[in-house]
Structures are given as structure tokens and as C-alpha cells.
C-alpha positions as CSV (number, residue, x, y, z in Angstrom):
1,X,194.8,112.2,141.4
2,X,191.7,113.4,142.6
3,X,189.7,112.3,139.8
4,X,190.8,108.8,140.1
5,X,190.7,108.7,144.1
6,X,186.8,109.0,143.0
7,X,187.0,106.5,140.5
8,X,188.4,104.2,142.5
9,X,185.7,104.9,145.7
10,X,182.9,105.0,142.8
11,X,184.0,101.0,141.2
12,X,184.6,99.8,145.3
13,X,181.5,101.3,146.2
14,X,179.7,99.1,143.4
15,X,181.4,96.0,144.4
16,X,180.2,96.7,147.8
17,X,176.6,97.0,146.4
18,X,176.6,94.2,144.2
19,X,178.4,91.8,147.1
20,X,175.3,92.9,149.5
21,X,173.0,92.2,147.0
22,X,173.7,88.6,146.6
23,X,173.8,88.2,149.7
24,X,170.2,89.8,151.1
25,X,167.1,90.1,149.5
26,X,164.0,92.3,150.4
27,X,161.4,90.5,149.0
28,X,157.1,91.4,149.6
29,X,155.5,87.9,151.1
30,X,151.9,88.3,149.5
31,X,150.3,85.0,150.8
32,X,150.8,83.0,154.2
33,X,149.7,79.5,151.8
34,X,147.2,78.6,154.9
35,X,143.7,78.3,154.2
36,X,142.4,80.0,157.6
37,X,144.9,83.2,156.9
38,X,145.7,85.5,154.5
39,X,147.6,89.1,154.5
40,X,145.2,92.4,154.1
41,X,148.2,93.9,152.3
42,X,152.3,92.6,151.7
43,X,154.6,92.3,154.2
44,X,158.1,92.6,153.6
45,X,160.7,89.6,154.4
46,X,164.5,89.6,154.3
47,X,165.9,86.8,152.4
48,X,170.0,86.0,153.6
49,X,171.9,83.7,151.6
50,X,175.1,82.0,153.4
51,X,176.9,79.0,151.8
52,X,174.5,75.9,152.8
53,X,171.1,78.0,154.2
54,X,168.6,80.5,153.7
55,X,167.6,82.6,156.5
56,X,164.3,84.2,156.1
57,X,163.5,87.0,158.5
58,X,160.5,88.8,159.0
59,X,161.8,91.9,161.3
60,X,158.9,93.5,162.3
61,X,157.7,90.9,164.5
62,X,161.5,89.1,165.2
63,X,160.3,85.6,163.3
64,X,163.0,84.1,161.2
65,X,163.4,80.7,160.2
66,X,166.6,78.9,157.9
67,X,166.5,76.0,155.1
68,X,168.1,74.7,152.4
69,X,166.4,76.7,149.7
70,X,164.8,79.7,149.4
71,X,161.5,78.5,148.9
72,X,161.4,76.4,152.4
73,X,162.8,79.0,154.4
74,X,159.9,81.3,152.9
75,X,157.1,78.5,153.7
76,X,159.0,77.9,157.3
77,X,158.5,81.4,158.2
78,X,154.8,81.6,157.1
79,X,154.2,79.0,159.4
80,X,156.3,80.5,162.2
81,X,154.2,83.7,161.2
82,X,151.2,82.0,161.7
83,X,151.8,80.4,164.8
84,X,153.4,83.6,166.9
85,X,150.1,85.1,165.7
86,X,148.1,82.2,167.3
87,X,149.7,82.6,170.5
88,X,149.7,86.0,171.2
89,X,146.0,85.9,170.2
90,X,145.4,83.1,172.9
91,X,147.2,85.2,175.4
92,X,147.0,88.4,174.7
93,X,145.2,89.8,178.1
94,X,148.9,88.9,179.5
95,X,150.8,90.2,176.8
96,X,154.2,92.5,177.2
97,X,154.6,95.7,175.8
98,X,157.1,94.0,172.6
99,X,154.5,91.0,172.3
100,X,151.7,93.5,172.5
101,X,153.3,95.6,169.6
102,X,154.0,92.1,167.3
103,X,149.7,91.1,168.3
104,X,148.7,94.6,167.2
105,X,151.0,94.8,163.7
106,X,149.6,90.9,163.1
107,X,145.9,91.5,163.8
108,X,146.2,94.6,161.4
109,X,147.8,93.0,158.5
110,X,146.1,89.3,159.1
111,X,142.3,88.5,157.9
112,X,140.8,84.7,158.9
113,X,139.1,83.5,155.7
């Protein structure tokens, strides 16, 4: 009984794993695809798939953005990316201590070409 108790637990445990993983992707973003910008080294995004949208999420600095396909929601939140980093640079004298944190990991992992 044991033995398949952990059977059991082991299979649902899969299912789990395999349901999550069509759901959310962890994918590296290599390029921003702007010609001023590009990334010293990969970031990581989160990809979500829900029935009709894409939700890409870049955690780290709280940017997300949603479209139909994969590849839009990825462009969308290079752009978004792009332009929290352009703000915060234009204001950061005045920045809080959580947009102070997002400047500081953008200007570290951004390069102007």
C-alpha cells in the first residue's frame, strides 16, 4: 500500500510539473532589438500562457506586458524595458528607494551603443 501511495504522489507530482510547464516559461532575453540599447549580459523573462494572451514579465524590475503571441509580448516588454529605464534615468536625483533599486539593476545590465 505504501509502495503505491508513492506511486501515485510520484505520477501526480509529474502531472503537476508538466501542467506548470506549459503554462510558464523562463526564458533568457539576449537583445532589447533597439539600436541605442543593448544588454551587457541575459536577463531572464517569465513567459505565462493563458487561453487568448501571453504575459511576459520581467520581475526584477516589475515590467510586464501581454499580446497575442509570444513573440509580441516579448518585443512589448523590451520596449516597456527600455522606456522605465529612460525615465528613471531622467529622474533619478528624485528617485524612491524601489525605483532606485530597478535604475541601479538597469544601468548595470544596459550599455548605449
Amino acid at each position: 500500500m505504501a509502495q503505491t501511495l508513492l506511486t501515485r504522489n510520484q505520477d501526480l507530482t509529474k502531472e503537476i510539473l508538466h501542467f506548470i510547464g506549459k503554462q510558464y516559461r523562463i526564458v533568457p532575453l539576449n537583445s532589447l532589438k533597439h539600436p541605442k540599447y543593448r544588454l551587457n549580459t541575459p536577463v531572464y523573462i517569465t513567459l505565462e500562457f493563458e487561453k487568448d494572451k501571453v504575459i511576459a514579465s520581467f520581475d526584477d524590475i516589475e515590467a510586464f506586458s501581454w499580446a497575442d503571441t509570444e513573440f509580441e509580448a516579448t518585443d512589448q516588454l523590451c520596449e516597456e524595458i527600455i522606456q522605465l529605464y529612460e525615465d528613471l534615468k531622467a529622474d533619478k536625483e528624485n528617485l524612491g528607494p524601489l525605483p532606485q533599486k530597478w535604475f541601479e539593476y538597469l544601468d548595470s545590465h544596459l550599455m548605449m551603443i
